[in-house]
C-alpha beads as a LAMMPS data file, in Angstrom:
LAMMPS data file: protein, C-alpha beads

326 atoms
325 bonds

1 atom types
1 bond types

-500.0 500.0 xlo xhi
-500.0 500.0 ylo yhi
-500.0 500.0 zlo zhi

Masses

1 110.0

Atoms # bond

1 1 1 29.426 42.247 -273.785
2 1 1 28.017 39.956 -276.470
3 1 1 31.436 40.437 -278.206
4 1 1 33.497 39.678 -275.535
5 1 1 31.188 36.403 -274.795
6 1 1 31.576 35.194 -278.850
7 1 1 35.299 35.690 -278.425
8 1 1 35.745 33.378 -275.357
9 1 1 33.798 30.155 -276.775
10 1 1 34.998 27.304 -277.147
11 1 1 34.636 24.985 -279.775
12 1 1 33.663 21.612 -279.356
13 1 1 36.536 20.091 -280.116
14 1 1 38.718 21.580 -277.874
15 1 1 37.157 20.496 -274.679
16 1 1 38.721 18.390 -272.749
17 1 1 37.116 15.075 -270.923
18 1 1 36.263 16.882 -267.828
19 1 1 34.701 19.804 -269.640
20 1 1 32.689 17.775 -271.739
21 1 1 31.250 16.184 -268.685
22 1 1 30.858 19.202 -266.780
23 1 1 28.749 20.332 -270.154
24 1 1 26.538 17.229 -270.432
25 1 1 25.659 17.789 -266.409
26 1 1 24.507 21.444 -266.845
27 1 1 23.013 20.239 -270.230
28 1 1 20.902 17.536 -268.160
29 1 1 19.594 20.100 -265.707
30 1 1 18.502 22.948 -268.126
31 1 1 16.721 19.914 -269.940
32 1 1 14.899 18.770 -266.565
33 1 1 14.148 22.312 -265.873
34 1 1 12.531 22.702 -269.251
35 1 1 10.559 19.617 -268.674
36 1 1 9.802 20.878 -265.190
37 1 1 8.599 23.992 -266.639
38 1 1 6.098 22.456 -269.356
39 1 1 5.018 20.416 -266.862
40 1 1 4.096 23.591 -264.961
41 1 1 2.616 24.916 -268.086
42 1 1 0.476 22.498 -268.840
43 1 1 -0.961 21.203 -265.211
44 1 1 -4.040 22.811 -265.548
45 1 1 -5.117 22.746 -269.213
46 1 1 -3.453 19.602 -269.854
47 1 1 -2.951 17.398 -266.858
48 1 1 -1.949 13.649 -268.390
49 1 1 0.452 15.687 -270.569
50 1 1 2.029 17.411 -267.654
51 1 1 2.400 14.113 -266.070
52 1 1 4.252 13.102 -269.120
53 1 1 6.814 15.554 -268.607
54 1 1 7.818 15.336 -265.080
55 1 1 8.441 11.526 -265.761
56 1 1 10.745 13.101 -268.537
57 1 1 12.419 16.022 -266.020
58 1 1 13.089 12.552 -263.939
59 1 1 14.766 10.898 -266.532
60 1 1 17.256 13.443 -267.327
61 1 1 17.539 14.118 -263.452
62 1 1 18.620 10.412 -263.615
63 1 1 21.152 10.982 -266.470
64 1 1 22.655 14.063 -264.534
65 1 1 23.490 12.029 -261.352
66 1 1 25.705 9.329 -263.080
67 1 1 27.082 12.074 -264.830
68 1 1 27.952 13.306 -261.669
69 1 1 28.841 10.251 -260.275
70 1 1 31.343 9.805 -263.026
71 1 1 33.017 12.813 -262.846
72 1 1 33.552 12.444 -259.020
73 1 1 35.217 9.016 -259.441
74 1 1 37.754 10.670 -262.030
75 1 1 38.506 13.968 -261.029
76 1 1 36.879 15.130 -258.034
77 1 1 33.870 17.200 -256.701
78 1 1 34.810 20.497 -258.076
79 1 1 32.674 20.278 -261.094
80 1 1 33.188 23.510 -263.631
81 1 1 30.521 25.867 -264.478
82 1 1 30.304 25.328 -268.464
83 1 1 26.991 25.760 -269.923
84 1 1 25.647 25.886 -273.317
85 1 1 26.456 29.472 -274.191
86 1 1 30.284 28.685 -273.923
87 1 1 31.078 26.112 -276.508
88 1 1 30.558 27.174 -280.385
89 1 1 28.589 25.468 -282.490
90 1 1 26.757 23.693 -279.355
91 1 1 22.668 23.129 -279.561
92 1 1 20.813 25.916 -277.784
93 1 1 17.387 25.814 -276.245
94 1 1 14.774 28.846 -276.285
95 1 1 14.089 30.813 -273.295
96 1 1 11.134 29.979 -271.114
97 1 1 9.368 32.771 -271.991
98 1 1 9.509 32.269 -275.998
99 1 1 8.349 28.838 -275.136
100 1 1 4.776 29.762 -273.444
101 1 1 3.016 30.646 -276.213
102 1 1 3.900 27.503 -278.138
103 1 1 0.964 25.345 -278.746
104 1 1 0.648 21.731 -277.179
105 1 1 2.078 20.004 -280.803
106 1 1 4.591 22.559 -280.735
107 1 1 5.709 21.373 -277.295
108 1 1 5.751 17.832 -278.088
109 1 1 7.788 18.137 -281.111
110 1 1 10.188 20.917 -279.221
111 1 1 10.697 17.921 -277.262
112 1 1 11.510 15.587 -279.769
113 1 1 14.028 17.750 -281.032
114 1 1 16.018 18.646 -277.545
115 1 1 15.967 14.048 -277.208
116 1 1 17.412 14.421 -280.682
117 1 1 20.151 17.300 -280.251
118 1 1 20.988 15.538 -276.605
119 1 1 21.668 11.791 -278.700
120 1 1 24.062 13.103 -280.772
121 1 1 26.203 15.051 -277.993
122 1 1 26.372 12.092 -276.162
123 1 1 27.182 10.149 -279.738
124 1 1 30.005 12.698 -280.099
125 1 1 31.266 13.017 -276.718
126 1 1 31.582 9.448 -276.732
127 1 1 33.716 9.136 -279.504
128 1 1 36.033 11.734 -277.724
129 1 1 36.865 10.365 -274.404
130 1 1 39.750 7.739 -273.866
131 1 1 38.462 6.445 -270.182
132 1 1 36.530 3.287 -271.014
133 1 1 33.865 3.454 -268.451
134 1 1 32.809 7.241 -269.799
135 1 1 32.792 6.103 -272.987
136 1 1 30.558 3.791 -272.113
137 1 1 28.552 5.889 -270.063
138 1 1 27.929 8.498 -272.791
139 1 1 27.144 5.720 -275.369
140 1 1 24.444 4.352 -272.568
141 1 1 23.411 8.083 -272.550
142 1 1 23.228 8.591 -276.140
143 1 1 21.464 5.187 -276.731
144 1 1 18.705 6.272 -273.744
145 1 1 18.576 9.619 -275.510
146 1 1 17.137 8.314 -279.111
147 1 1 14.942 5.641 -276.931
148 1 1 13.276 8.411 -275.358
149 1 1 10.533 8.633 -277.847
150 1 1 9.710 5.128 -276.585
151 1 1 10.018 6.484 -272.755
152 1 1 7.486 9.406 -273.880
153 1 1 5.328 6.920 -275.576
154 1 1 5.553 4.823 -272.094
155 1 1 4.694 7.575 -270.128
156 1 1 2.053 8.835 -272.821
157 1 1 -0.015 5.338 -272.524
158 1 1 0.396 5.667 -268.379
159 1 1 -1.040 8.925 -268.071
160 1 1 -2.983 9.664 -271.195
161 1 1 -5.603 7.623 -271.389
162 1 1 -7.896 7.798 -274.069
163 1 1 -10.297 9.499 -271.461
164 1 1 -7.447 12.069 -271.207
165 1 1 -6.480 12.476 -274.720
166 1 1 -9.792 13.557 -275.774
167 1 1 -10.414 16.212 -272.607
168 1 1 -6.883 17.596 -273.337
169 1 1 -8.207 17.821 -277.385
170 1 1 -11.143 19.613 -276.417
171 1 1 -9.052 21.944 -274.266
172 1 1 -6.592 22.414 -277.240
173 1 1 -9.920 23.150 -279.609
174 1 1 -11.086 25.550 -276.627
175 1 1 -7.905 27.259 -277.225
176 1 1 -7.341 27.157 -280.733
177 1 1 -11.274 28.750 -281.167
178 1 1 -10.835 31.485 -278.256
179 1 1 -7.447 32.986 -279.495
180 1 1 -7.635 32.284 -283.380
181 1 1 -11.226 32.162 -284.665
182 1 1 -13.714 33.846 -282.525
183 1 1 -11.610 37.602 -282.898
184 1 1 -10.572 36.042 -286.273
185 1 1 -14.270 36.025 -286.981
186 1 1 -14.776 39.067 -285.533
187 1 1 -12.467 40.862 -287.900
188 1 1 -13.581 39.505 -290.681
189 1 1 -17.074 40.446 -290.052
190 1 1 -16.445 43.630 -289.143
191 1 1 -13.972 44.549 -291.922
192 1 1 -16.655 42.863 -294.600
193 1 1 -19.462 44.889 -293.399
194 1 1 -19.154 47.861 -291.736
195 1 1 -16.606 48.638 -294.945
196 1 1 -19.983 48.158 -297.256
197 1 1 -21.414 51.490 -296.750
198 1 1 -18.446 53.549 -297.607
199 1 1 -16.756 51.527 -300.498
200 1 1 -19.967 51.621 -301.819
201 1 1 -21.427 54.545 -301.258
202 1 1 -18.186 56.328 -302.722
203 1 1 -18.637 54.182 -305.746
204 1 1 -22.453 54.947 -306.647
205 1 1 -21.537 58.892 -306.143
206 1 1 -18.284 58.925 -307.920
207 1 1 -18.542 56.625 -309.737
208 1 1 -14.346 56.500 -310.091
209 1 1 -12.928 53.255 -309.548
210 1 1 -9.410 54.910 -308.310
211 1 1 -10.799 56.998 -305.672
212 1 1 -13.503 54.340 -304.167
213 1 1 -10.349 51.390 -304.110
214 1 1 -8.160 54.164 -301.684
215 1 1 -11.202 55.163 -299.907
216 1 1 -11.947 51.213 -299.663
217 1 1 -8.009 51.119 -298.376
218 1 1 -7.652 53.683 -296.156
219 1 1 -11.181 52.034 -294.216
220 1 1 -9.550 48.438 -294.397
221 1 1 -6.236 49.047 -292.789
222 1 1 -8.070 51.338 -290.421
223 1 1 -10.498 49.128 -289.341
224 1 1 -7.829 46.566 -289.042
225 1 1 -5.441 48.647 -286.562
226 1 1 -8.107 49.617 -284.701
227 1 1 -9.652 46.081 -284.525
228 1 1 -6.277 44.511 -283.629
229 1 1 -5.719 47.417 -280.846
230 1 1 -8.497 46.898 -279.031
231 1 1 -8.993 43.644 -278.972
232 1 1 -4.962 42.961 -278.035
233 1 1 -5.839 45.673 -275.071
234 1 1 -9.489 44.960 -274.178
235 1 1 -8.354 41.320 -272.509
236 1 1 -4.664 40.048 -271.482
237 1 1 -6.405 36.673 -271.423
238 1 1 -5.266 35.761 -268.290
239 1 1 -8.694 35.897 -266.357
240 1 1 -10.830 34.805 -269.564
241 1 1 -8.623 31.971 -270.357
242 1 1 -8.925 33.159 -273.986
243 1 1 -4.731 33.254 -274.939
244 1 1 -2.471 35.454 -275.845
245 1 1 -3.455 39.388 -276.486
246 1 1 -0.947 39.464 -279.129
247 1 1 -2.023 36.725 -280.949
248 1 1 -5.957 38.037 -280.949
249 1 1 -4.873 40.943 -281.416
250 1 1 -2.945 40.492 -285.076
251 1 1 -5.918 37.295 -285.707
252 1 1 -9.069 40.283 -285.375
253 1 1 -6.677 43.035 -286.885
254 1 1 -5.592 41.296 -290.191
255 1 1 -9.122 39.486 -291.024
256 1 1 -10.312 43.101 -290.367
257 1 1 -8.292 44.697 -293.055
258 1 1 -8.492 41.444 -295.476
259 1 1 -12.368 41.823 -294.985
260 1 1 -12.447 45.114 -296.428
261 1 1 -10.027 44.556 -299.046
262 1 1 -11.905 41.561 -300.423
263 1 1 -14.072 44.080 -302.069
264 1 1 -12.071 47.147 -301.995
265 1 1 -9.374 45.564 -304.477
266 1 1 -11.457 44.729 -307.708
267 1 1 -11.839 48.909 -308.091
268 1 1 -8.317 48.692 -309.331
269 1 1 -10.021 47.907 -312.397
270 1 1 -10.641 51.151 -314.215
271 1 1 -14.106 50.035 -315.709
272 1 1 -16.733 51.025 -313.166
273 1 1 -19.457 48.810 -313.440
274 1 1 -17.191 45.484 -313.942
275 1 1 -15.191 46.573 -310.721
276 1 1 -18.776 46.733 -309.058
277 1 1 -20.045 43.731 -310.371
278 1 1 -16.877 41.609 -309.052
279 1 1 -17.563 43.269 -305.918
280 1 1 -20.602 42.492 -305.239
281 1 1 -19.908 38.920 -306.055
282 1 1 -16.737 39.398 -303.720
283 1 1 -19.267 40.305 -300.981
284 1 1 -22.061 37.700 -301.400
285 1 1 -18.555 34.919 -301.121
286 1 1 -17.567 36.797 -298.032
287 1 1 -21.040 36.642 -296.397
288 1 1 -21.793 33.114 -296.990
289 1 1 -17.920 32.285 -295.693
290 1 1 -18.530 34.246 -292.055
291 1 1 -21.797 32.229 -291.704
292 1 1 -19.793 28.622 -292.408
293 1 1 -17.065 29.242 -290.162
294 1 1 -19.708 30.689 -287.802
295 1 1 -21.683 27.310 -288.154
296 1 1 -18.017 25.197 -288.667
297 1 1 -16.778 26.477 -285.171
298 1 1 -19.149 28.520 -282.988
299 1 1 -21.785 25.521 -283.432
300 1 1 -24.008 28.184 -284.624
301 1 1 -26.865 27.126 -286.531
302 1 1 -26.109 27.919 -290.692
303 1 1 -29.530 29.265 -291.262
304 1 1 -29.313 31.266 -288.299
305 1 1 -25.846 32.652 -288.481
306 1 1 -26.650 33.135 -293.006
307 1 1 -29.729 35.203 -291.638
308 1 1 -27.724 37.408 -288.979
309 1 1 -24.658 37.753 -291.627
310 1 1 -26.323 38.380 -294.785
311 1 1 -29.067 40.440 -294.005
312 1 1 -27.341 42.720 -291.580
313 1 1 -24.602 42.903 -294.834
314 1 1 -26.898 43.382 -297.090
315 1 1 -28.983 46.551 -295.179
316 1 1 -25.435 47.635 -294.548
317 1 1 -24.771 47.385 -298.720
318 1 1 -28.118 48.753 -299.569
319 1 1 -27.361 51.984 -297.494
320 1 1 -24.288 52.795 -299.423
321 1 1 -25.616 52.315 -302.437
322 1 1 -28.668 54.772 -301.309
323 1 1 -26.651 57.093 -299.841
324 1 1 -23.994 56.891 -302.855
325 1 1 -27.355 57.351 -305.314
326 1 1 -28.774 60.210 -303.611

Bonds

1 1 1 2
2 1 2 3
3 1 3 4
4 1 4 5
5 1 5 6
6 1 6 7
7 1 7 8
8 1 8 9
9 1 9 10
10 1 10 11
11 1 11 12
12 1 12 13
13 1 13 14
14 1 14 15
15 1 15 16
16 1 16 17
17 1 17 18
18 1 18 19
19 1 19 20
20 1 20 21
21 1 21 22
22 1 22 23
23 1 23 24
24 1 24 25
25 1 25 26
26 1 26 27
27 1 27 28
28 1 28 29
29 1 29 30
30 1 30 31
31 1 31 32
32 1 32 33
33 1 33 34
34 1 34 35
35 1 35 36
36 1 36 37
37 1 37 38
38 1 38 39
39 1 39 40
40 1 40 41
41 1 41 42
42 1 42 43
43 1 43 44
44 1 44 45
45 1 45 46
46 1 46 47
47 1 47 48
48 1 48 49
49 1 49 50
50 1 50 51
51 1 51 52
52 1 52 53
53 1 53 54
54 1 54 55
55 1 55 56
56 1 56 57
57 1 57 58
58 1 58 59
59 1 59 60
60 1 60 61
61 1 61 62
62 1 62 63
63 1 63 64
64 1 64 65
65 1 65 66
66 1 66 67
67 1 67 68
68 1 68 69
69 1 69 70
70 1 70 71
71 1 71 72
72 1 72 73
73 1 73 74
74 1 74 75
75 1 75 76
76 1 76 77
77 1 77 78
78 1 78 79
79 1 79 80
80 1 80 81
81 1 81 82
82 1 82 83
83 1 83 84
84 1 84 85
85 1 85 86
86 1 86 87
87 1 87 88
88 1 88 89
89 1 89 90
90 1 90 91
91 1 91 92
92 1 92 93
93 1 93 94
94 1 94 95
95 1 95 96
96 1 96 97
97 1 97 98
98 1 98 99
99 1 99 100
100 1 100 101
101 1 101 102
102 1 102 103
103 1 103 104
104 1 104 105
105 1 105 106
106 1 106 107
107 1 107 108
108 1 108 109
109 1 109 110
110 1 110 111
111 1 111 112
112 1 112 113
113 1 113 114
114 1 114 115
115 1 115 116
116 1 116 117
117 1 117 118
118 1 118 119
119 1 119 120
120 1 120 121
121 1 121 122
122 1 122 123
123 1 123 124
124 1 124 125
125 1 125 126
126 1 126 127
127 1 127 128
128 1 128 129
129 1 129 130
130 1 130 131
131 1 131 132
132 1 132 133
133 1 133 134
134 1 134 135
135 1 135 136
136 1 136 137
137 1 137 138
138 1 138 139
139 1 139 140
140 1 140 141
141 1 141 142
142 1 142 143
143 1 143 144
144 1 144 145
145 1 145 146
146 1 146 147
147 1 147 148
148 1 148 149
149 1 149 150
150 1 150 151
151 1 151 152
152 1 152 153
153 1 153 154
154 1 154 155
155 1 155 156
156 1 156 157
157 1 157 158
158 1 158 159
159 1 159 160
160 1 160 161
161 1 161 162
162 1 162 163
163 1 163 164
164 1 164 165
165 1 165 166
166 1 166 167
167 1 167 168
168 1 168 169
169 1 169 170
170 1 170 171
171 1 171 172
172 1 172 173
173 1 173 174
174 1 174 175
175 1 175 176
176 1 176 177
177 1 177 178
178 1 178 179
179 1 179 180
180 1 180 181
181 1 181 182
182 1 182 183
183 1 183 184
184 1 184 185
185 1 185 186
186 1 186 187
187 1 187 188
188 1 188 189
189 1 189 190
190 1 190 191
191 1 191 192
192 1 192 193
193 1 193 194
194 1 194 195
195 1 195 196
196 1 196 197
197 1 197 198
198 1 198 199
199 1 199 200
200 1 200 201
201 1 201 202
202 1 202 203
203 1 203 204
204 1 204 205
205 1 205 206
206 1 206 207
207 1 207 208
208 1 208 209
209 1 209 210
210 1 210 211
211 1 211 212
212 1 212 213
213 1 213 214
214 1 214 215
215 1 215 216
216 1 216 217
217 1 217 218
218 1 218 219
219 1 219 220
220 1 220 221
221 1 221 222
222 1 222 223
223 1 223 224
224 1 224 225
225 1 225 226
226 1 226 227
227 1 227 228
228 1 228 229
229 1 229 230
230 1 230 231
231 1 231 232
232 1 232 233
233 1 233 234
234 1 234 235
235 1 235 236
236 1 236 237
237 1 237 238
238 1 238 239
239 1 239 240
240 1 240 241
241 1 241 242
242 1 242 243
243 1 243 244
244 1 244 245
245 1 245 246
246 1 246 247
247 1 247 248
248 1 248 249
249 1 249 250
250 1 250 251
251 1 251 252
252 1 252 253
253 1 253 254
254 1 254 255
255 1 255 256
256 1 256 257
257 1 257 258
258 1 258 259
259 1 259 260
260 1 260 261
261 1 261 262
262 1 262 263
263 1 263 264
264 1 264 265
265 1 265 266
266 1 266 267
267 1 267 268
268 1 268 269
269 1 269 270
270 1 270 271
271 1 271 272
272 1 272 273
273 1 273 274
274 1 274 275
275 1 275 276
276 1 276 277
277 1 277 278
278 1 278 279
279 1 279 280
280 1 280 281
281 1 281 282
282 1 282 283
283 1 283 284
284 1 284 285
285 1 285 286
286 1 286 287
287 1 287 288
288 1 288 289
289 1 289 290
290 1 290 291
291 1 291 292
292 1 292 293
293 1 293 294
294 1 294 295
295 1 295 296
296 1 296 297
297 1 297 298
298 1 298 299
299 1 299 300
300 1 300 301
301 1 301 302
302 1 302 303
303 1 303 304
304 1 304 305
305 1 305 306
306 1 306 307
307 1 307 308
308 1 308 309
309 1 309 310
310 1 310 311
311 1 311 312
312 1 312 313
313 1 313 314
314 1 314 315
315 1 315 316
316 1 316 317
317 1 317 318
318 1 318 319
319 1 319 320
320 1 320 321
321 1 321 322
322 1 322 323
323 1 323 324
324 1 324 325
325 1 325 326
């Protein structure tokens, strides 16, 4: 089916007046949807920005009806279906649903880009037609296309307020902390301690570099599936308000493995007690790091959260190097 789409296109060029119009008008409502849709998104989290938005669905609403209007005056009210898919070479937009997981930057500059890709339709289409009063039209639309930054920045200073701006921040550094750094954090503690016991413990009782780095390896990337599993399946996030399951998932999975390969990875020295040595440096780093970013953004007090990490790491440590000893 895909084939047989790709081998009726039609390029750009070879689109006559009419078509080109009929384009630009489904063009204009996929855009207004789009807005529509972010607009949707965003009402709860981010209510100024949502605002923003709908003005913008408005403005392209606005575009689509002298579009319209146009095209009626020249060649009637059966209007073609043409959309995007059907002319080669023509911009695309992402689906809605690759689109809801983009953050609220991403969304602005999406934006940008779709006022950018619209201008220089328009720009082209205009140099295409012969009518005078299209021509016209789609240079009007092309010129409100690149001024639509300045519409966005209109509508930004309406709606968000500086009041606004810093609630929809907070929300954004609500996000940011529930989906990325608190099962972030909790790989990485996990993978950096509870990896102690047997990456050392197979050290001090083999004392064999080669066989306490795989051992080190195989309870990394365990750890880290296991980590990413559960916490992707624990919570969809839709309840908690703490994101995407995917994207905790792979954030507590990976900083679960790299936790435990932080001092898994210097045994691939052969000499024993240098591999240890960096190690244990590599450990005393890690510790210290989980109780900044614990005090950086949980607010957690640095004494407190240096006292929780590094002594439960270190009782954790000392019993593999008993147990390894023994």
């Amino acid at each position: 089916m895909n084939m047989r789409m790709s081998n009726h296109r039609k390029r750009f060029s070879d689109l006559s007046e009419h078509e080109m119009l009929a384009l630009a008008i489904s063009s204009e409502e996929d855009d207004a949807l789009i807005y529509r849709h972010w607009a949707e998104l965003l009402r709860d989290d981010y209510p100024a920005t949502a605002a923003v938005f709908e003005g913008m669905a408005e403005e392209e609403n606005g575009h689509r009806r002298r579009l319209i209007d146009t095209y009626r005056a020249r060649f009637g009210t059966a209007i073609p279906v043409i959309r995007r898919e059907h002319v080669a070479g023509y911009y695309g937009r992402r689906p809605a649903w690759m689109m809801q997981t983009l953050s609220l930057e991403a969304i602005r500059n999406e934006s940008a880009l779709m006022e950018h890709d619209a201008a220089q339709f328009y720009a082209r289409a205009a140099q295409a037609s012969t009518d005078a009063a299209t021509r016209k039209l789609l240079g009007d639309l092309a010129a409100a296309e690149r001024n639509h930054g300045e519409r966005a920045e209109e509508l930004s200073e309406e709606h968000l307020t500086t009041a606004a701006r810093a609630e929809e921040g907070a929300v954004a550094h609500r996000d940011f902390v529930l989906t990325w750094v608190q099962p972030g954090l909790a790989g990485l503690m996990d993978g950096s301690v509870s990896t102690l016991a047997p990456i050392f413990a197979t050290a001090f009782a083999t004392q064999d570099t080669w066989t306490t780095f795989l051992v080190g390896l195989a309870a990394s990337l365990g750890a880290g599936i296991s980590m990413g599993f559960t916490e992707a399946a624990s919570d969809d996030g839709v309840v908690s308000g703490r994101g995407s399951p995917i994207k905790r998932g792979i954030a507590s999975g990976v900083m679960t493995a790299v936790g435990g390969l932080g001092h898994a990875l210097p045994y691939l020295i052969p000499h024993f007690w240098t591999a240890t040595i960096i190690a244990c440096v590599v450990v005393f780093v890690e510790l210290w790091a989980i109780a900044w970013i614990q005090n950086r953004w949980m607010q957690t007090p640095f004494w407190r959260a240096a006292l929780q990490v590094v002594v439960g790491g270190g009782l954790v440590f000392a019993t593999g190097v008993l147990i390894g000893s023994g």
